[in-house]
C-alpha positions in Angstrom: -17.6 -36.1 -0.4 -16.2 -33.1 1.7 -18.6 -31.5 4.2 -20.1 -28.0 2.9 -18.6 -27.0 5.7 -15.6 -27.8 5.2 -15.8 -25.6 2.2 -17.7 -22.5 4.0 -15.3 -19.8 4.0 -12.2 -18.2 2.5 -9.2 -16.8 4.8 -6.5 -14.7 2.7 -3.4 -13.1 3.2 -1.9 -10.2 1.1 1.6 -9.3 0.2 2.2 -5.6 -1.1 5.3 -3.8 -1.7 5.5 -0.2 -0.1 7.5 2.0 -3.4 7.5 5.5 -3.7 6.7 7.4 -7.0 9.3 6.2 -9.1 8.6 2.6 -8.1 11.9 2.4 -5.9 11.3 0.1 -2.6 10.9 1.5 0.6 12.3 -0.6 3.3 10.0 1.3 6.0 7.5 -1.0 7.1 8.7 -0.9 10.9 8.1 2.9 10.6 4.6 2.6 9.3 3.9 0.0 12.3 5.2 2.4 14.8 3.5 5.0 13.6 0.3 3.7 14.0 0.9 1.8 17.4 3.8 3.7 19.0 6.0 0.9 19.3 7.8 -1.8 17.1 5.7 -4.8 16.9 4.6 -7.5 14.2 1.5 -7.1 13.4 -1.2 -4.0 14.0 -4.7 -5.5 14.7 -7.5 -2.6 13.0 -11.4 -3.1 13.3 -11.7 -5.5 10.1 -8.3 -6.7 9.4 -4.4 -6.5 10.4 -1.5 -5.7 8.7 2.2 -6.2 9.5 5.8 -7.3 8.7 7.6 -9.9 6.3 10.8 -11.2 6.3 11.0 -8.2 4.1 11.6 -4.7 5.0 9.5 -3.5 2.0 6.6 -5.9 2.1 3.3 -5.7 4.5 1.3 -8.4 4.9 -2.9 -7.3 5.2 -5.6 -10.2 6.1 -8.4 -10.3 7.5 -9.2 -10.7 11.4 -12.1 -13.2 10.6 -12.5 -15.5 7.7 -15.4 -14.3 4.8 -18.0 -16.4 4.6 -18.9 -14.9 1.2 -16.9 -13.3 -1.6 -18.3 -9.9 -1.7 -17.5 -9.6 2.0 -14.1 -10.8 1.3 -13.4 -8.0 -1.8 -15.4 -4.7 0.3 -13.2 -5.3 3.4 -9.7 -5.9 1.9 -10.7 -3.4 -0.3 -11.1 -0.8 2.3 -8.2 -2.2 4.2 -5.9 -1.6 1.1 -7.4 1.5 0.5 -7.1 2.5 4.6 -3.0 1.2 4.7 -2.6 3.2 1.0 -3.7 6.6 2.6 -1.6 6.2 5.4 1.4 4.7 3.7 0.9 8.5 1.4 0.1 10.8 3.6 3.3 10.3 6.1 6.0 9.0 3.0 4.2 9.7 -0.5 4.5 5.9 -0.7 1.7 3.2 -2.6 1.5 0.1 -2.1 2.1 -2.1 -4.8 1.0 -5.9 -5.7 1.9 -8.6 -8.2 4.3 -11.5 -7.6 7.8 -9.7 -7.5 8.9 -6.3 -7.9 10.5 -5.7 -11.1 13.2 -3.5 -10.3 14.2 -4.4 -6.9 18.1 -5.2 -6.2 19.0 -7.1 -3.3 20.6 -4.4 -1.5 17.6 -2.3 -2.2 15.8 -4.2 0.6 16.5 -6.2 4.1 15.6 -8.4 6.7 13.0 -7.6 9.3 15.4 -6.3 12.6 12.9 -6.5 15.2 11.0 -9.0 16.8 11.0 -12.5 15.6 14.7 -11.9 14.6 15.8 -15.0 16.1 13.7 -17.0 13.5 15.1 -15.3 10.3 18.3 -15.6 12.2 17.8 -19.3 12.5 16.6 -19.3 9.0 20.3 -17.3 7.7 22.6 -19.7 9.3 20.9 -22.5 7.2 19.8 -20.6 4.0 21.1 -18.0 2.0 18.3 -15.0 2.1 20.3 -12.8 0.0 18.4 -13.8 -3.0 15.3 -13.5 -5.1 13.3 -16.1 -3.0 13.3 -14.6 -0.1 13.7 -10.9 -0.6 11.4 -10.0 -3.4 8.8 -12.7 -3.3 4.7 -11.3 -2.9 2.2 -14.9 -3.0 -1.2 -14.2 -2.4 -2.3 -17.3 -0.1 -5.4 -18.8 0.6 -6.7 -20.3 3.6 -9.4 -23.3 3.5 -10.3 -24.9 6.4 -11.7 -28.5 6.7 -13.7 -30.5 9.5 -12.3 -33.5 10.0 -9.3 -35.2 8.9 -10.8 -37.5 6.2 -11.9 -34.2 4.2 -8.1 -32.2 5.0 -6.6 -34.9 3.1 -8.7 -35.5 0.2 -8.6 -31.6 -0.2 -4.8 -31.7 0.5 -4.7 -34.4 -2.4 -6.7 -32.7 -5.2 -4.9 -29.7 -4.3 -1.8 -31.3 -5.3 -3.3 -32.0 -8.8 -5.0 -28.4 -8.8 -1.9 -26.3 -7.7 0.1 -27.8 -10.6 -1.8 -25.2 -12.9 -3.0 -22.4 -11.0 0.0 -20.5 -11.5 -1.2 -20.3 -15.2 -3.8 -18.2 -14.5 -2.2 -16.4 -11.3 1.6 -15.4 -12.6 2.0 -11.9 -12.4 6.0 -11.7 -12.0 7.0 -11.5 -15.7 10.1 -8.9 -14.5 12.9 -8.8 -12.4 15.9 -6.5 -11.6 14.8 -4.6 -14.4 14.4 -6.7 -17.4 12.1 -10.0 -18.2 12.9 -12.6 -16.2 13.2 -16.4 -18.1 9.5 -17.6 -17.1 6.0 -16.4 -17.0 6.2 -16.4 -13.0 9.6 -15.9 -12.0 8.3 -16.0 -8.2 8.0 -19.0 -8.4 11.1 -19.5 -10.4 13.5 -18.8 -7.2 10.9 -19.7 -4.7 12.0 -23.4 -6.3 15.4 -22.9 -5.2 15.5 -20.7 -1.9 15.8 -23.6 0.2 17.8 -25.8 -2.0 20.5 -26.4 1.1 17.9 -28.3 2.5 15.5 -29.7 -0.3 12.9 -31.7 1.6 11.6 -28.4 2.9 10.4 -27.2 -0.4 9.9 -30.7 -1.9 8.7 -30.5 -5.4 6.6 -27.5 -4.6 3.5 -30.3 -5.5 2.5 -31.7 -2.5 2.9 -35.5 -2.1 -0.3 -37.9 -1.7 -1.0 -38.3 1.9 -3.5 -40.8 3.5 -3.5 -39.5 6.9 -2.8 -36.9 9.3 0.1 -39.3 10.8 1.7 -39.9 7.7 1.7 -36.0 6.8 3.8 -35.9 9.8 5.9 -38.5 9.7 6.8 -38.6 5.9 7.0 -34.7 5.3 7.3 -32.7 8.7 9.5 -35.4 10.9 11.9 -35.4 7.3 12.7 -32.2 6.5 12.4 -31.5 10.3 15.4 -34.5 10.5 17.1 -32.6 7.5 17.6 -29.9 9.3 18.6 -30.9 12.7 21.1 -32.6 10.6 22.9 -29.1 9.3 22.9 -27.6 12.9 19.3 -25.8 12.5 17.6 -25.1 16.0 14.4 -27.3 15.8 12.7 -25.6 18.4 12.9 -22.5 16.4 12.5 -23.5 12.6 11.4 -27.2 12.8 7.8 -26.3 12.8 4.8 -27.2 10.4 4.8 -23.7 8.5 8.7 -24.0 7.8 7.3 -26.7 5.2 7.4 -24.5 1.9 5.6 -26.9 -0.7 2.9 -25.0 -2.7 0.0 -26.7 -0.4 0.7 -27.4 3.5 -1.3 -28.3 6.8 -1.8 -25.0 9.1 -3.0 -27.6 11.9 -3.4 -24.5 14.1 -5.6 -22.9 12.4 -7.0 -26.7 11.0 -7.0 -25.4 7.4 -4.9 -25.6 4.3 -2.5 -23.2 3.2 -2.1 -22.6 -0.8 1.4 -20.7 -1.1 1.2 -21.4 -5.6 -0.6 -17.9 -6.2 1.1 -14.5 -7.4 -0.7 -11.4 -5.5 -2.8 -10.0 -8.3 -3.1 -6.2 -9.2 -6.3 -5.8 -6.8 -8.1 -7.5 -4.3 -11.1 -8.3 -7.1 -8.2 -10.5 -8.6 -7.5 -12.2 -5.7 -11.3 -13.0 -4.9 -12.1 -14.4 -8.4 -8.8 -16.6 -8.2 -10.2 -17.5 -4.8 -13.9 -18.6 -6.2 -12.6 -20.4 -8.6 -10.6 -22.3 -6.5 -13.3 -23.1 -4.0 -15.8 -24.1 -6.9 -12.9 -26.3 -8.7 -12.5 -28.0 -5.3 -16.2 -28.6 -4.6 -16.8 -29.9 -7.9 -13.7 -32.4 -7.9 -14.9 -33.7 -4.6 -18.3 -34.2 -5.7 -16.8 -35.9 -8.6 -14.6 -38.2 -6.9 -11.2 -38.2 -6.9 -9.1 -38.6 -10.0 -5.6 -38.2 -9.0 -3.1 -37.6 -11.5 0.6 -39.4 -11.4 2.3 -36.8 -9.0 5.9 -37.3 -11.2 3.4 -35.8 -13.7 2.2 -33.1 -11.9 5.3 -31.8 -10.7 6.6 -32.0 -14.1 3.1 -29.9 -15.1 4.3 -27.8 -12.7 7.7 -26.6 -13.8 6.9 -26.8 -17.7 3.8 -24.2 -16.1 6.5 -21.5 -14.1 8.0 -21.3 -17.7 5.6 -20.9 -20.1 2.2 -20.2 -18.3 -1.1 -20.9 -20.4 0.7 -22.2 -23.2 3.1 -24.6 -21.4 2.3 -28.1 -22.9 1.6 -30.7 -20.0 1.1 -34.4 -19.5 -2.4 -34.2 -18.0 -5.1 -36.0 -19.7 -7.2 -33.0 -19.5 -5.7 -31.0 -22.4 -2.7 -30.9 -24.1 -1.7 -27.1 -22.6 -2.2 -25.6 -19.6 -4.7 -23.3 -20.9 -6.8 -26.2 -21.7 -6.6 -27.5 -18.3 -7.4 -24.5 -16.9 -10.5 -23.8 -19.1 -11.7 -27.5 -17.9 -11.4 -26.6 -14.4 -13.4 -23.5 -15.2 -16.2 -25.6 -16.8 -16.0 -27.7 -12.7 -16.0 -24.8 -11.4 -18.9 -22.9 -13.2 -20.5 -25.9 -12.7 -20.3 -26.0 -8.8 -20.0 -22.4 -8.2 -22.4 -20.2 -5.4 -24.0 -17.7 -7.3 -22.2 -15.2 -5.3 -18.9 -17.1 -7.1 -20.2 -16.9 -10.5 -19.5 -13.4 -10.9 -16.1 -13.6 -9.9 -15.3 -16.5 -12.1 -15.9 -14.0 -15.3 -12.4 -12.8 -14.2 -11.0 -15.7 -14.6 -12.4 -16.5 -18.1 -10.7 -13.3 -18.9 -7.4 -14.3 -18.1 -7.8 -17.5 -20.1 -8.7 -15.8 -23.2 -6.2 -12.6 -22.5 -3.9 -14.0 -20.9 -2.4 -13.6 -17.1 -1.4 -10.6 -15.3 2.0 -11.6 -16.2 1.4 -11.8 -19.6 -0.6 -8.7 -19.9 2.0 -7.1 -18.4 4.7 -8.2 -20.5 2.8 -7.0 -23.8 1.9 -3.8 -22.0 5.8 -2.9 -21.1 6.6 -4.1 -24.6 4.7 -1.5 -26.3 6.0 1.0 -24.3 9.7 0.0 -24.3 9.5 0.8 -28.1 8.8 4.3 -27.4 11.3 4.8 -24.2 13.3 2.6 -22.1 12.4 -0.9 -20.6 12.7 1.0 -16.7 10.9 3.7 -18.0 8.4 1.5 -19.2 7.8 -0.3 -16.3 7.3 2.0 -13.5 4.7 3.1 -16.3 3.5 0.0 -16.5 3.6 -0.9 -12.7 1.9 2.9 -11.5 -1.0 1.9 -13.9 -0.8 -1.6 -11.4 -0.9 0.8 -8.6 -4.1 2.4 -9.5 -5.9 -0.7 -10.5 -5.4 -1.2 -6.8 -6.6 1.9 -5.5 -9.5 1.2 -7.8 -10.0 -2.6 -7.4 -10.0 -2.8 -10.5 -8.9 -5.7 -12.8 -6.0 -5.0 -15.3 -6.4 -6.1 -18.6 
């Protein structure tokens, strides 16, 4: 069994586009950093959290400065940080700040690639990848940080979060739109974050992490391959051949001795993102108290992809139900199950979404409606100003 301790807190990381009032990007996040601090630099560090750059021009990244040992610490202070980088972002440029997993009307050209500091790595990244494309320039995941003790409890938590991450994008999709009309799947993020790095595939993998047994083997079988991949097409190792270039939907932050989950669409408001997070934690403590039960992981990354398509009714191989939706609503029962009380509350969100659908879905019917009445663009920054306010609000759109 994992040590509580291992389970004790919850580290996030936000991604929100900066729009203006008719939705249209703003590639100004340099700006907004310089206007706070007087110079150009990454990241801003503020009394509760920090906020800085992407690879993106139009995205800013909030977290925390500390991990939350409990939820309701977790949803007041990114909250107030959303609602502290919102004013600012609105009085100096009338901008918002927007979540969900992709903007919907956002061209390539509409955005670009971070000029400043840490240019050398994107540059690194460019002469291997293509970043003029969907997975790289319009991409907002909501991850989650979980840190373990020892290495015996980061791997069994690395291993049931293979066999977790297959379906959480069923409940977390909330990119049903891009470039203006609906895109092929339920979470279209995660369509093209699939194929951004298909020069090189071993970085990416299958997205579903593969079965470890040790720290050594995590290493040698995942990092020392891709990192061999790329030294093989000219990419400068000591730039790009680091743990976080590995782009599965799980990986090892050895620096920060946690693990990364990169499978999650930023939600419409930070209340989202918390009850995603409870149930996750709860799901995990449960499965580890159960034992592990480690699905086939060709199955699992075949889960995986039939998920990105059709969400909560994608039919799946997994003993556990014969949709996704049914899987889900199992891990729910684990997680209600194993939940704090402090979780509980948060995990009424999530029954929600089974029974209503993701953001992504909800979305989709809302712009629907609308489109019948006006057109599809029209609909959407409707749609998407409403997503805005839920924001501002934390509050959950349904």
């Amino acid at each position: 069994m994992t040590t509580y301790k291992t389970l004790e807190v919850l580290g996030p990381e936000h991604e929100y586009a900066v729009v203006d009032e008719e939705l249209r990007p703003l590639s100004i996040v340099d700006r907004i950093i310089k206007d706070v601090c007087g110079r150009t630099a990454n990241t801003v560090r503020q009394p509760s959290f920090t906020f800085g750059k992407e690879l993106q021009l139009h995205v800013m990244e909030i977290k925390p400065n500390q991990p939350f040992a409990t939820p309701t610490e977790f949803d007041e202070t990114m909250h107030e940080a959303v609602v502290t980088m919102q004013e600012l972002v609105h009085r100096k440029y009338g901008a918002s700040l927007l979540g969900t997993g992709m903007h919907p009307l956002l061209r390539l050209e509409d955005t670009g690639i971070w000029p400043h500091r840490d240019i050398k790595i994107y540059q690194a990244l460019g002469k291997v990848f293509n970043l003029k494309q969907h997975g790289w320039l319009n991409i907002q995941s909501y991850q989650l940080n979980l840190p373990y003790e020892r290495e015996k409890d980061g791997v069994l938590l690395h291993n049931l979060l293979a066999n977790v991450c297959a379906y959480l994008p069923a409940v977390s999709a909330a990119s049903p739109i891009c470039e203006g009309r609906f895109g092929k799947d339920v979470d279209n993020r995660l369509r093209f974050y699939k194929q951004n790095q298909r020069e090189v595939p071993s970085v990416t993998g299958d997205v579903i992490p593969e079965y470890v047994a040790s720290f050594g083997q995590y290493q040698q079988e995942v990092i020392g391959r891709y990192s061999a991949d790329l030294a093989q097409v000219g990419a400068d190792s000591s730039i790009i051949g680091r743990e976080w270039v590995n782009s599965r939907g799980v990986i090892f932050r050895f620096d920060r001795r946690a693990l990364e989950i990169r499978v999650m669409d930023e939600q419409e408001c930070v209340k989202s993102d918390v009850a995603l997070s409870c149930f996750t934690r709860a799901l995990l403590r449960g499965l580890a108290r159960e034992g592990p039960a480690l699905s086939p992981h060709a199955h699992l990354v075949k889960d995986f992809n039939a998920v990105v398509t059709g969400g909560l009714d994608a039919k799946v191989c997994s003993p556990l139900g014969q949709t996704a939706r049914q899987v889900c609503r199992r891990f729910l029962r684990v997680a209600q199950e194993n939940a704090l009380e402090e979780e509980k509350k948060y995990l009424v969100l999530i029954e929600k979404r089974l029974e209503s659908g993701n953001l992504s879905d909800v979305i989709r019917k809302r712009v629907r409606v609308k489109a019948q009445k006006t057109d599809f663009e029209e609909a959407a920054v409707s749609v998407y100003s409403r997503l805005i306010k839920s924001l501002i609000d934390n509050q959950p759109y349904f």
